[in-house]
N, C-alpha and C positions, 0 to 999 in steps of 0.2 A: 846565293839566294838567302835574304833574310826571314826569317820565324821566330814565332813565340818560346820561351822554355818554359816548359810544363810548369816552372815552381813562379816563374815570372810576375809579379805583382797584377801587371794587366790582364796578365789568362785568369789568373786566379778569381778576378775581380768580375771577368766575364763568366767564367762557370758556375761561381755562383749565382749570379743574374739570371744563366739559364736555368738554373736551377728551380730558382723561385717561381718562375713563370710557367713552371711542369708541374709543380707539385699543387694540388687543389690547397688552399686553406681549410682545415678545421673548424667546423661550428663550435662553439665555444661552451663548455658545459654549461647546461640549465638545471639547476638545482633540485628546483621546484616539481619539474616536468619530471624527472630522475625518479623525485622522491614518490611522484603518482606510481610512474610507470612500476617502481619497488613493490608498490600496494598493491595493484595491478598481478602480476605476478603470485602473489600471495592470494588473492583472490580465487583467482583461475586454478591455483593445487589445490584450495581447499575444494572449489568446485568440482573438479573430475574427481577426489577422494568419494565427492558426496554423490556425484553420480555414479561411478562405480559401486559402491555399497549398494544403493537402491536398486540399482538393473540386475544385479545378482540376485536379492532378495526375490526379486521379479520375477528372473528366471528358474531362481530354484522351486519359487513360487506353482510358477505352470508346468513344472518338470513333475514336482507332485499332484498336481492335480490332476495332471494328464494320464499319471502312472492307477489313477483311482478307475480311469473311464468313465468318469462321466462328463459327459459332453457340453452342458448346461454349464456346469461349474467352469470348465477349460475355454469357452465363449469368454465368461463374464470375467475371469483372471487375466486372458489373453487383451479385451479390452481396458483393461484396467492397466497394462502395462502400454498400450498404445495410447492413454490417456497419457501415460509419466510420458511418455516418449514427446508427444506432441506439444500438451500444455503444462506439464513440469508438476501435475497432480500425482498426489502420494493416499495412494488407498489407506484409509481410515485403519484398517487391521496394520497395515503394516508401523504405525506408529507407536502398538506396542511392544517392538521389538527395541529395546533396549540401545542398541547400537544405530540405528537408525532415529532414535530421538537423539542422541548427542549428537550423531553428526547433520541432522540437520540445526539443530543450537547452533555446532560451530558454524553452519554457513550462514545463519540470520546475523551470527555474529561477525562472519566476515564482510557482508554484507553493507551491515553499519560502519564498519573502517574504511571500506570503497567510501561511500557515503562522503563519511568525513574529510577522505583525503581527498575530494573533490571538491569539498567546499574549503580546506586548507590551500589547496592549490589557488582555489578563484580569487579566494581574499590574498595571497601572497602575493600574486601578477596584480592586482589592483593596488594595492598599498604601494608594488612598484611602478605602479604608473604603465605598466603596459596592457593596455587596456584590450586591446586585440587576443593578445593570450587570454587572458581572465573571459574573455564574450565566447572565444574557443573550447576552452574547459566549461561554462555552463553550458555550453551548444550539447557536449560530449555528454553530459549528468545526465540533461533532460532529455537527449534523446532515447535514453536508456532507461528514464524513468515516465516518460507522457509519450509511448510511441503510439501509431498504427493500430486499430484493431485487429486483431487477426481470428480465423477459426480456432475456435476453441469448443471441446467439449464441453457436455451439461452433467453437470452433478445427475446419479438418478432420481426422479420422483414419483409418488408412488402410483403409479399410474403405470410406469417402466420397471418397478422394484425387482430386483435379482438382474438388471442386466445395466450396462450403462450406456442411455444414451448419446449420441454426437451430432452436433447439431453446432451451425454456424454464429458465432456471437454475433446478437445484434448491436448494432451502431448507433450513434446517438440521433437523433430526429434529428429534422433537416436546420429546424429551429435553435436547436442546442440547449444548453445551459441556462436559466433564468437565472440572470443575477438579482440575488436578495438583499445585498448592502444598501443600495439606493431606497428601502420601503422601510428601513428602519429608523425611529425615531428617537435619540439615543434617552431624550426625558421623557416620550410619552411610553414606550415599547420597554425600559430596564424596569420589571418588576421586583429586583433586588437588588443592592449592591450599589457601586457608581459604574457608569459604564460613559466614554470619554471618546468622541471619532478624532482619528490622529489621522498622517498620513501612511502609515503604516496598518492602520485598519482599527476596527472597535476593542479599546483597551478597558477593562474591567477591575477593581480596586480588588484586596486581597479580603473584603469583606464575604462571609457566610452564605451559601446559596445564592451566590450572584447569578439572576438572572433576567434573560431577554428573549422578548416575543419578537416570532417573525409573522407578521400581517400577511399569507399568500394563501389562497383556494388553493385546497392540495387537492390534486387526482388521485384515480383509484389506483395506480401504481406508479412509481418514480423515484429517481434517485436521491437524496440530500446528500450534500459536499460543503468540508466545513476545511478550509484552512486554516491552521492554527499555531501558537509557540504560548508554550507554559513558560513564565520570563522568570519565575522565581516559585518556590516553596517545595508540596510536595502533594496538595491538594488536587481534585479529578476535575474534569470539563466532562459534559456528555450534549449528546443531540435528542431534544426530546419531538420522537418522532408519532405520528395518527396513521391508526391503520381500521381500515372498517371499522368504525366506533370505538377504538380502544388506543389507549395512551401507551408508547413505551419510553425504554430511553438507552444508549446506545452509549454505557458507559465506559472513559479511560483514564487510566489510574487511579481505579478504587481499592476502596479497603487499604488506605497508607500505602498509594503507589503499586500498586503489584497486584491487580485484577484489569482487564478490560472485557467487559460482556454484556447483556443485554438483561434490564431488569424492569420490572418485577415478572417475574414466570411463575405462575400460579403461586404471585406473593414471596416469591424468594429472590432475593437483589443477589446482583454481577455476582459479588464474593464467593457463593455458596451456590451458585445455580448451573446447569448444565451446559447453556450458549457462553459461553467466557475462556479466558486463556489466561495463564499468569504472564504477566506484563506490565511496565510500569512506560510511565512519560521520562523522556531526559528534556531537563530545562536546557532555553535558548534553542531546543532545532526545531525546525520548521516542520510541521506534518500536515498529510491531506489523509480526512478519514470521507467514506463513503458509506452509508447506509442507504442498502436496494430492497426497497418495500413492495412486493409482490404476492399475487395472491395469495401460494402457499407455505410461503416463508419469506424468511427475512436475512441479508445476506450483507457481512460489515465488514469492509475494507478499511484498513490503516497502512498507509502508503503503497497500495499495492497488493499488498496481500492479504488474504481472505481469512480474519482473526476466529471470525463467530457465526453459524447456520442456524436457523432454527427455524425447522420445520413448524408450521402452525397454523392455526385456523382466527389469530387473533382473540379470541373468548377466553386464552388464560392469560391476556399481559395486559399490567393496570399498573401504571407510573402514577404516586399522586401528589400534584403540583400547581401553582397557581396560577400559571397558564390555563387560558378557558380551551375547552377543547376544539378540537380541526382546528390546533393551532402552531407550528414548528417552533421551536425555541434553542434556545442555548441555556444550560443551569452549571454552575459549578461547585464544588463540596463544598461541605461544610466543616473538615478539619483542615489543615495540612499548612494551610495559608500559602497566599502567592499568587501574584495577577497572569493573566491571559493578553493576548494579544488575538485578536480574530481576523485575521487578515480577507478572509473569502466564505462568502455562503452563494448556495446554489442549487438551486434543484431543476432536475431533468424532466420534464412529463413524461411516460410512459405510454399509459394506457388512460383513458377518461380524459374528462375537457377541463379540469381543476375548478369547476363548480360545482357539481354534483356527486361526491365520491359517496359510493357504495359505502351500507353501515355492513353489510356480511359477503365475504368474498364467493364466486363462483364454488361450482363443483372439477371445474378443469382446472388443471393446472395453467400457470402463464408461460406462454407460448416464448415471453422475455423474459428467461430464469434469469442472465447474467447481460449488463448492458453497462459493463464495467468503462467509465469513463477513462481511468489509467488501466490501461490494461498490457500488460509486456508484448511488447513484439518479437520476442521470442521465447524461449523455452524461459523459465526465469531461473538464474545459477540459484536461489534460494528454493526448494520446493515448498509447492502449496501443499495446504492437507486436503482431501476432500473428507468433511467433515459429517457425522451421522447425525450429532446434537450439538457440538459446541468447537471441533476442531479441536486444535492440540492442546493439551492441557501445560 
């Protein structure tokens, strides 16, 4: 009977064959995808450091409160921690706790390198021409950055003071967004500055108080939304917003990059005043800020997260500029130099019909404290503050 010998060229030749055809091929390293998922990772430690610290502080929190007896306080601690739990809100006291403001620094800071290596990744798959990954990682950004609205708690107002209420975030009308790009007219509407429509959105020279009117009946409560990218210098942008008879403005990167707040308050600009955060603009990214103008306050988002509160009756905020009044605008500093890019304006109606807005707000408060357009779909790895006058400093 004839057979193979095990060392026989042909056996050899066949076992390898079988070989090949058992063994799955390897996807082939993605560099790219590597380097997210690296960032990724680093992400996700800094965040459980950060939520570990804060649940502690939480717990130790209502472990002493509780140990006091009284009952009123151990309510309003207890809700205060099922607020961090739910919507990723950090009681106002606990941000003077030392350890607790760095480590939330380093997650705003890790935050912005997710950010980054997301937008490094998109552009890497795209320069390579793979178009499907690069649409895949923006899918991934924005899903994480424009989700779902979810319930969310309410800041207290004083109506609620010593307790915190919860209350379902309302959603945006069925109407949406008004777009305001289409009403501006870049020679009749630029009352300073050159202001230039590209296809990239309204481009503004790096002259002095560049600004622009926006033409819309504002209502007695409503969102504005301004996309934006500072392309060069060091200069602020701000949204100059009308609230029952009075002017404010809703500024970012002032005082030489390193203020964002809300000016004038009874005559004291962003710099120096109580509603602000130290903060500065990084030139080339792209941001979405939010100002929510509501009865009893006023409530300003930058990319998400809730920079500046301020409680008010409107009677102390007086911005003054050449914009005539009941009228939205855009203005930018007057040192720093360096143009803007305005990609998106828009404003949400609220509450009123945008012809008739009240000059003196109600005695209740608004029923719609927060109707936050980007608002996270979940917990957010960065915590918000809930803020008393100005949020974190």
């Amino acid at each position: 009977m004839w057979a193979f010998h095990p060392r026989h060229p042909v056996f050899l030749a066949l076992l390898l064959s079988i070989a090949a055809t058992s063994v799955p091929a390897q996807e082939p390293a993605d560099p790219i995808r590597e380097q997210l998922a690296r960032v990724l990772r680093e992400h996700d430690a800094v965040a459980a450091s950060t939520d570990a610290l804060l649940s502690g502080e939480l717990d130790a929190k209502v472990k002493a409160v509780g140990a006091t007896g009284n009952v009123d306080a151990l309510k309003k601690v207890a809700a205060e921690k099922a607020t961090y739990v739910t919507a990723g809100v950090v009681p106002a006291w606990a941000t003077a706790i030392p350890a607790v403001r760095n480590t939330m620094k380093s997650m705003a800071e890790a935050d912005a390198r997710l950010d980054a290596a997301y937008r490094a990744a998109e552009l890497a798959y795209t320069r390579a021409m793979k178009f499907d990954q690069a649409e895949a990682i923006r899918a991934e950004r924005l899903d994480a950055k424009h989700p779902p609205v979810p319930a969310t708690p309410v800041v207290a107002t004083p109506s609620n003071a010593g307790s915190v209420q919860e209350s379902a975030r309302v959603p945006n009308p069925a109407t949406g967004p008004v777009d305001l790009m289409p009403l501006i007219h870049v020679e009749k509407d630029a009352l300073g500055g050159r202001w230039s429509r590209t296809k990239n959105g309204l481009v503004c020279d790096n002259s002095e108080n560049a600004s622009l009117r926006i033409r819309h009946a504002l209502p007695e409560e409503y969102d504005f939304i301004m996309e934006f990218t500072r392309n060069d210098g060091s200069r602020s942008v701000g949204q100059l917003c009308w609230g029952y008879g009075h002017r404010f403005r809703w500024a970012l990167g002032s005082a030489g990059n390193t203020v964002c707040g809300i000016d004038r308050v009874n005559g004291t600009e962003a710099s120096r005043g109580t509603a602000s955060v130290a903060m500065g603009l990084e030139n080339g990214r792209r941001y979405s800020s939010i100002v929510q103008v509501r009865k009893d306050r006023i409530l300003c988002y930058l990319d998400d997260r809730l920079l500046a509160s301020l409680k008010t009756d409107y009677s102390d905020l007086d911005f003054p500029c050449a914009i005539e009044p009941g009228t939205l605008g855009i203005i930018t500093g007057a040192s720093g130099g360096g143009s803007f890019t305005i990609h998106r304006l828009a404003i949400t109606e609220i509450t009123g019909d945008g012809r008739k807005p009240k000059l003196a707000p109600s005695r209740q408060p608004s029923s719609r404290t927060f109707t936050d357009t980007l608002a996270p779909k979940r917990k957010p790895k960065g915590p918000r503050v809930e803020p008393s006058q100005g949020g974190l400093r």
